[in-house]
SERO-4910 file (N, C-alpha, C, O; in steps of 0.05 Angstrom, whole numbers):
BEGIN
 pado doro    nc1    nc2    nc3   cac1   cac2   cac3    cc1    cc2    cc3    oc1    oc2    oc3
  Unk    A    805   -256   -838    810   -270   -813    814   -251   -790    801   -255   -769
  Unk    A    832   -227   -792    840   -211   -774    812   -204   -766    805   -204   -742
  Unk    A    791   -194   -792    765   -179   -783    749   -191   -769    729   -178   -761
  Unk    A    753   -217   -761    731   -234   -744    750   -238   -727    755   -258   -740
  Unk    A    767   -238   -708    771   -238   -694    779   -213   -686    797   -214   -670
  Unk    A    773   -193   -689    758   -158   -677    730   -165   -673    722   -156   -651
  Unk    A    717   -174   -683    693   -176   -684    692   -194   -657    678   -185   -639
  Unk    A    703   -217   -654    697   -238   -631    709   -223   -611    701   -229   -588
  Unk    A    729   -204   -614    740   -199   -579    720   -163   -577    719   -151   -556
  Unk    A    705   -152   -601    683   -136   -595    664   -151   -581    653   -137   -564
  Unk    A    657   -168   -582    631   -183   -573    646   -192   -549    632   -186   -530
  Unk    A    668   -203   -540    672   -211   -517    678   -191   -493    677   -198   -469
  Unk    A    684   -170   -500    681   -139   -492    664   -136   -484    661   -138   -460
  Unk    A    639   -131   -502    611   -127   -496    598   -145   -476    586   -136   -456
  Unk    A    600   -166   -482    584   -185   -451    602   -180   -440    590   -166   -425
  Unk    A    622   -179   -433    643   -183   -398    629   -153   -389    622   -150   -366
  Unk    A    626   -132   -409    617    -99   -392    593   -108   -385    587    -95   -365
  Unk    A    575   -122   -392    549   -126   -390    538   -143   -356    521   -138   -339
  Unk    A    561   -166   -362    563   -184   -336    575   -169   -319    568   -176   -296
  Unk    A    594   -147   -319    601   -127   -294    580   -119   -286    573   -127   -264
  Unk    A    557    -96   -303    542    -82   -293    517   -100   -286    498    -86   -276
  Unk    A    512   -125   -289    489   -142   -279    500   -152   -256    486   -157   -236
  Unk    A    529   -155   -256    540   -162   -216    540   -141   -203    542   -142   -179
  Unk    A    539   -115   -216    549    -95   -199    517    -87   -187    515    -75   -165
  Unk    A    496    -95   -203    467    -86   -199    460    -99   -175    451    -90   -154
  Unk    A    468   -129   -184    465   -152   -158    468   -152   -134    451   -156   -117
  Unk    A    499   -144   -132    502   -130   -109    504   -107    -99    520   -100    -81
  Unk    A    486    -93   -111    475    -64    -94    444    -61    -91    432    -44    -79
  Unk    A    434    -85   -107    410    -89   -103    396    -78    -83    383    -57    -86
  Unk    A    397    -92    -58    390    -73    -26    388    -50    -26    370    -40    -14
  Unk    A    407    -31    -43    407      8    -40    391     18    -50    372     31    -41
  Unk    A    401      7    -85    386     12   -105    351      5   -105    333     16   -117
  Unk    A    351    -20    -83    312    -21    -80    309      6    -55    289     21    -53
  Unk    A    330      8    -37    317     27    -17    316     56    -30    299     72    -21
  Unk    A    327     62    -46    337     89    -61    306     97    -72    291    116    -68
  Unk    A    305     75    -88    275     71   -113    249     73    -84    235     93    -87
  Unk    A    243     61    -65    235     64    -44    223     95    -36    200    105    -36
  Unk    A    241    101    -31    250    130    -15    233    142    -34    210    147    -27
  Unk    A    242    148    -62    237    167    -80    207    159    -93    196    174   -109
  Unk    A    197    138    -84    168    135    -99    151    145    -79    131    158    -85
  Unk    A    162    138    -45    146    154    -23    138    185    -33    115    193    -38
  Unk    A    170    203    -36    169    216    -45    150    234    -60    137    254    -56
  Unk    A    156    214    -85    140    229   -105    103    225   -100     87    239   -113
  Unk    A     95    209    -84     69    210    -76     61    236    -58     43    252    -62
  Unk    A     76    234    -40     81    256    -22     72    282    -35     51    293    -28
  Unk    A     91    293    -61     83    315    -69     72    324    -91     72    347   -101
  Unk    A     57    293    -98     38    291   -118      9    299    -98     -9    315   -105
  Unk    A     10    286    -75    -10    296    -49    -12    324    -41    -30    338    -32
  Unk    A     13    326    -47     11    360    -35      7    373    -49     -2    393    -38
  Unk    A      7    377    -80      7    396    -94    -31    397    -95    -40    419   -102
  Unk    A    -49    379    -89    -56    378    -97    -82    378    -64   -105    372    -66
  Unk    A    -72    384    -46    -73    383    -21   -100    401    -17   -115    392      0
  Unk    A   -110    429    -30   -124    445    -25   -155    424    -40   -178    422    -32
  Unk    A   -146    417    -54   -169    399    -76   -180    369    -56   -202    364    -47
  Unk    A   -157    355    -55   -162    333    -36   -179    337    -16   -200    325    -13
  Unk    A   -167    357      0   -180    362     32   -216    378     24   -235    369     36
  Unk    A   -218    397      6   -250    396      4   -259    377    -12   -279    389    -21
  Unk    A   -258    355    -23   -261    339    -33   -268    322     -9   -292    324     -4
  Unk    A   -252    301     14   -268    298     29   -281    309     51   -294    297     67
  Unk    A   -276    346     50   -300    345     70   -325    344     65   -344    336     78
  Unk    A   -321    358     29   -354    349     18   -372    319     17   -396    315     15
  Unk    A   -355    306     18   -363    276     30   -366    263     48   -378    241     49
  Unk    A   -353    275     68   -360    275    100   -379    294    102   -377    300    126
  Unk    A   -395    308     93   -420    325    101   -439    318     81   -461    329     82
  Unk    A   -435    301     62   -450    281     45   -459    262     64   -478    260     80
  Unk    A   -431    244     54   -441    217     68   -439    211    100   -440    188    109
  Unk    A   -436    229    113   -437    223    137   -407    205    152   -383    212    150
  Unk    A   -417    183    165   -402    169    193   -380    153    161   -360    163    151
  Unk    A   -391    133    154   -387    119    127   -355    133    109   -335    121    105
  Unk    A   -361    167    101   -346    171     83   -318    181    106   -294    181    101
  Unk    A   -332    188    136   -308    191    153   -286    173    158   -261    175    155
  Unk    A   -303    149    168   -285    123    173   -266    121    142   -241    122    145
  Unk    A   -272    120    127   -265    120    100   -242    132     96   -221    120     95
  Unk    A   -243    151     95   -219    174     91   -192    176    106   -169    177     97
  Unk    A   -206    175    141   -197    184    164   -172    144    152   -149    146    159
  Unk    A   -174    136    148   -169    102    151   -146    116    119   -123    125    124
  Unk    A   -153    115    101   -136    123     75   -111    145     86    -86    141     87
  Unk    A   -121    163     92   -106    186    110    -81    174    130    -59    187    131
  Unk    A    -85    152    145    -67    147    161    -56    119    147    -36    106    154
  Unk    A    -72    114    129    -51     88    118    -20     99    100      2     89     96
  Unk    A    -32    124     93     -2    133     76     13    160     91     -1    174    106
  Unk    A     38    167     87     51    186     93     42    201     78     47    194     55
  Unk    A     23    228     79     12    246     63     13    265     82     18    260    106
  Unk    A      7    296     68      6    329     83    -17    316     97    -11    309    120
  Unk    A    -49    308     88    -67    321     94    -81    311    126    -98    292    126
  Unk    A    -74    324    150    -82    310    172   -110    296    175   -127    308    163
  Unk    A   -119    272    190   -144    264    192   -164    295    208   -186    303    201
  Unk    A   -146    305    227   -155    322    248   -177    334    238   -200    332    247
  Unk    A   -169    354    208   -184    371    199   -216    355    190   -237    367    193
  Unk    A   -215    332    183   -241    312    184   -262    317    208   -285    325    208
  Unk    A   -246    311    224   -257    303    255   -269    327    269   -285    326    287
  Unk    A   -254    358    254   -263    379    267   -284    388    247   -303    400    257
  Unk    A   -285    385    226   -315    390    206   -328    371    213   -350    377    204
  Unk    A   -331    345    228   -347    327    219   -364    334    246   -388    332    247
  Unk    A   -350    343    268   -370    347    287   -389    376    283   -413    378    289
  Unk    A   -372    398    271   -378    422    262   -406    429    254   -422    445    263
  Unk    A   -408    405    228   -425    400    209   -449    387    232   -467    375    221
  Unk    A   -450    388    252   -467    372    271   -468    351    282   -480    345    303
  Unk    A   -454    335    264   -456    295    278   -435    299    305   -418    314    311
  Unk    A   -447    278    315   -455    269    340   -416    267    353   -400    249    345
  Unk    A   -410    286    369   -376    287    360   -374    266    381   -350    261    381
  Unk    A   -389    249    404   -375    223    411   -376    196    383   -356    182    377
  Unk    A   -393    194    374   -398    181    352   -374    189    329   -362    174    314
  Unk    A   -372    208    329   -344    223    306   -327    221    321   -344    204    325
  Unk    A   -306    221    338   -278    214    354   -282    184    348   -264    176    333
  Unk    A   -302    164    355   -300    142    347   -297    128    327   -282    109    325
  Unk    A   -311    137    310   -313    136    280   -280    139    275   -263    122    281
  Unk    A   -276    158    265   -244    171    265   -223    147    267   -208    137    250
  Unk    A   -232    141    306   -209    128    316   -207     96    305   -187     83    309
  Unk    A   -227     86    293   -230     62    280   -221     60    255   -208     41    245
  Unk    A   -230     80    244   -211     93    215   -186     92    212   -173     81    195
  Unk    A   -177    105    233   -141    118    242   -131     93    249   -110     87    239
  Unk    A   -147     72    270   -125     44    278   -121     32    246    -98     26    239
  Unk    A   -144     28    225   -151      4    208   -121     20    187   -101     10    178
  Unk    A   -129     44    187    -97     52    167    -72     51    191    -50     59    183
  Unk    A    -73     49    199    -48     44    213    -39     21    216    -15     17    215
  Unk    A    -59     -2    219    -53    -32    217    -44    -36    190    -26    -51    185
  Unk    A    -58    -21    169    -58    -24    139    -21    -16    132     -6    -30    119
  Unk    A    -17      5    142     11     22    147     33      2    148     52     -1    133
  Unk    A     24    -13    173     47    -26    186     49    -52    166     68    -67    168
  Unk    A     30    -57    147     39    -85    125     56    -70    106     75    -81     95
  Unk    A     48    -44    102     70    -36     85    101    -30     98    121    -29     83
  Unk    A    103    -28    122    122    -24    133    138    -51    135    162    -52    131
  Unk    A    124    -71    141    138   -101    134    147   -103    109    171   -104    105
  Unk    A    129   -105     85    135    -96     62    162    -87     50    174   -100     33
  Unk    A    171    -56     63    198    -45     56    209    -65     71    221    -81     56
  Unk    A    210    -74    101    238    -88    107    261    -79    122    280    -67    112
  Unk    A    259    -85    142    290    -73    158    312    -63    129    320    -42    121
  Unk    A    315    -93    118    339    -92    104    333    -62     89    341    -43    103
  Unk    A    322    -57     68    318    -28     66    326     -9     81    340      9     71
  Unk    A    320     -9    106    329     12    126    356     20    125    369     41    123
  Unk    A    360    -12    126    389     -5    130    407     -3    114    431      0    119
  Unk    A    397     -4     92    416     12     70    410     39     67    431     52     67
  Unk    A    399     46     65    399     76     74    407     91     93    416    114     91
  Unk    A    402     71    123    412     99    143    428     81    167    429     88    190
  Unk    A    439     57    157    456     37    171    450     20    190    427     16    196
  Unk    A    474      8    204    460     -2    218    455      2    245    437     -8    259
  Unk    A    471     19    252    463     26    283    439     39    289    429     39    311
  Unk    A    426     56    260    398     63    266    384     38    268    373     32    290
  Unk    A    383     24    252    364      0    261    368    -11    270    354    -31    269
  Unk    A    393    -12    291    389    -25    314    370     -3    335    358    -10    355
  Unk    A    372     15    329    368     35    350    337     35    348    324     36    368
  Unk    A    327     34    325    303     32    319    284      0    330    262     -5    341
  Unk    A    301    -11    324    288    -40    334    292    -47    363    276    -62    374
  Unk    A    313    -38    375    311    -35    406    288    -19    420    282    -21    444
  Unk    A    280     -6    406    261     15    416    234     -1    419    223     -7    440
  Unk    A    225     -9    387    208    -25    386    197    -52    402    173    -54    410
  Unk    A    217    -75    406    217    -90    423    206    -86    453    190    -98    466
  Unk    A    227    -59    459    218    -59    488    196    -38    494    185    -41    516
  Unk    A    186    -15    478    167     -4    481    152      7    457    153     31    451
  Unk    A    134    -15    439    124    -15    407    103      1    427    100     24    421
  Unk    A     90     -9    450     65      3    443     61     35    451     44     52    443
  Unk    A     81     37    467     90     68    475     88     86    455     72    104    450
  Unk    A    112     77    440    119     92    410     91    102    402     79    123    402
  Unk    A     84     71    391     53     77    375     26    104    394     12    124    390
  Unk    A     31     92    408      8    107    432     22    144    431      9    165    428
  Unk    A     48    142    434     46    180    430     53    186    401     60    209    397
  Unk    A     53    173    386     51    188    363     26    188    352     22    198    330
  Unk    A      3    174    368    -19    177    359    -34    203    379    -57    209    375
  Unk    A    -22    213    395    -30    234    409    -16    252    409    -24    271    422
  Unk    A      7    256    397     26    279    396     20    287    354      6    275    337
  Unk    A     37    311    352     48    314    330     66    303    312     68    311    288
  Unk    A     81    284    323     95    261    324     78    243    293     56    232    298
  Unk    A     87    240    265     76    228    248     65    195    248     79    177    240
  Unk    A     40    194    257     28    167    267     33    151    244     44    130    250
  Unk    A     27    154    218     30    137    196     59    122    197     68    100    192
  Unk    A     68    142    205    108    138    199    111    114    217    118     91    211
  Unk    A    103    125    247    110    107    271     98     85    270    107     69    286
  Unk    A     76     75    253     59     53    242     80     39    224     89     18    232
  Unk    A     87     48    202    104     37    182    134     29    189    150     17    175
  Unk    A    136     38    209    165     19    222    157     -2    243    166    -25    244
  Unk    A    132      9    267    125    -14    273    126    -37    254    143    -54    255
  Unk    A    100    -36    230    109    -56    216    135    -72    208    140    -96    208
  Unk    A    155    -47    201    186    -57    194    199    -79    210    209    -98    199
  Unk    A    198    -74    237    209    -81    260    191   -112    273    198   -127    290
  Unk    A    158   -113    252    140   -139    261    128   -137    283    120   -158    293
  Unk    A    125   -111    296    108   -109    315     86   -127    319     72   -136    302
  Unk    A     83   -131    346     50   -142    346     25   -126    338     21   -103    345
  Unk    A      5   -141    320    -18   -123    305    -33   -117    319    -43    -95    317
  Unk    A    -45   -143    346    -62   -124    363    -50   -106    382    -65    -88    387
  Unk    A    -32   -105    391    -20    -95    408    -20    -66    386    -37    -50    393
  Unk    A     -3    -59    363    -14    -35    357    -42    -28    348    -50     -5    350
  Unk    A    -56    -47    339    -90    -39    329    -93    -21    362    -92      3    362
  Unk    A    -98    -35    386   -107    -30    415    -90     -1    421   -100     18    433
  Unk    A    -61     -1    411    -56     29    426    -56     48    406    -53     69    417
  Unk    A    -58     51    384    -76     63    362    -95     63    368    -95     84    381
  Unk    A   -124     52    371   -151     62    377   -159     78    400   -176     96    400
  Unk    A   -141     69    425   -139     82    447   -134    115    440   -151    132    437
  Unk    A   -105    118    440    -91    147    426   -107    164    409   -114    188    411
  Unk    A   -111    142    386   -127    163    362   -153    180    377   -157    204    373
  Unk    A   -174    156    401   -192    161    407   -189    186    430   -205    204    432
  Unk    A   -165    183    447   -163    202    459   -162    231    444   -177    249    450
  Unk    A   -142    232    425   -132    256    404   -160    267    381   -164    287    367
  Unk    A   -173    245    385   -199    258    362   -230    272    377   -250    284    369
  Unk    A   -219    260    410   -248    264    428   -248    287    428   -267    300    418
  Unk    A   -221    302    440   -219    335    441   -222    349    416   -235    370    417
  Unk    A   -214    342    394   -213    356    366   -250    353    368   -266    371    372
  Unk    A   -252    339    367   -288    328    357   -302    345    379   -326    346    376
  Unk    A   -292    360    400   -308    361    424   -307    398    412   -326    414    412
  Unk    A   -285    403    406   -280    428    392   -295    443    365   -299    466    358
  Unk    A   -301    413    355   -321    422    336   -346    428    341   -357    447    330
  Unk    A   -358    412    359   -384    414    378   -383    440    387   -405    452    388
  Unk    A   -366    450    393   -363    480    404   -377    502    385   -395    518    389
  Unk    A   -351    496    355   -370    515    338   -384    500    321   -379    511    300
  Unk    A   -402    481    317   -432    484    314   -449    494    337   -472    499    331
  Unk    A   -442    498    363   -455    503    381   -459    535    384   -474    547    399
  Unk    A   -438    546    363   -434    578    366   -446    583    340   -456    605    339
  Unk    A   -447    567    315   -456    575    295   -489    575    297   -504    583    279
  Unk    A   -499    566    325   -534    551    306   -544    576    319   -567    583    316
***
């Protein structure tokens, strides 16, 4: 008799620790998804980079393959994710290689809006709430005040600065930006930022022929 009732207050032990750590999961849920978040960006990040020297001639050999096609292609993949490898270096082989560098800034910049629109679903995706378990809430207020009153600003110089365009895409999203409103100052920006790169490349095919 004594042994079954060790046995019943072992088992009643066991689920009450069990039901702690399934409420305790519950409500940290929010961290614990932003945490898992963070670290899967992460680990793509430097699964990209390690691997960064391979990637990048990989598509330039397909941008001097396939032409306008494998640019848009890339240049669009490239800015849909937080990765090392800049579109730029595309845009300056692709005119290099000879194509037509108004036709290549354009190309590019159609590429660069469509991953950036692509960006910003994943940026809805994560979710304010995310944010703000990670970095509180006065950043996202700070972040979403910004947004409201000047999304397309933001978007527009980080598509012409050094400023990480993918990034500034993926919180637009966060925050529900308007899509044409960033598609329009993304194509604008990108197209300004890829005319000079593209115009640069024209230079040296113009010094190589």
């Amino acid at each position: 008799m004594s042994e079954k009732k060790k046995q019943n207050s072992s088992s009643s032990t066991n689920s009450s620790f069990l039901s702690r750590v399934i409420t305790h999961i519950g409500q940290n849920y929010t961290r614990y998804s932003a945490i898992a978040m963070v670290l899967s960006i992460a680990a793509v990040y430097i699964v990209l980079s390690k691997y960064k020297v391979q990637l990048k001639a990989y598509s330039l050999d397909k941008v001097e393959s396939y032409g306008f096609p494998a640019l848009f292609m890339f240049t669009m993949l490239m800015d849909l994710l937080i990765q090392p490898i800049p579109p730029d270096v595309l845009v300056l082989a692709a005119a290099a290689f000879g194509m037509d560098w108004h036709v290549t800034a354009g190309v590019a910049a159609l590429g660069s809006a469509c991953g950036g629109l692509g960006g910003s679903y994943i940026g809805r995706a994560i979710g304010p709430w995310r944010f703000r378990a990670l970095f509180g809430s006065k950043l996202l207020k700070a972040g979403r005040d910004l947004y409201r009153k000047r999304a397309a600003l933001a978007i527009f110089i980080s598509g012409v600065s050094p400023i990480p365009y993918s990034a500034a895409c993926w919180v637009g999203g966060m925050y529900r930006m308007n899509k044409v409103e960033l598609f329009a100052s993304s194509l604008v920006s990108r197209f300004l930022r890829y005319v000079i790169i593209a115009y640069l490349g024209k230079i040296a095919f113009a010094a190589s022929s």
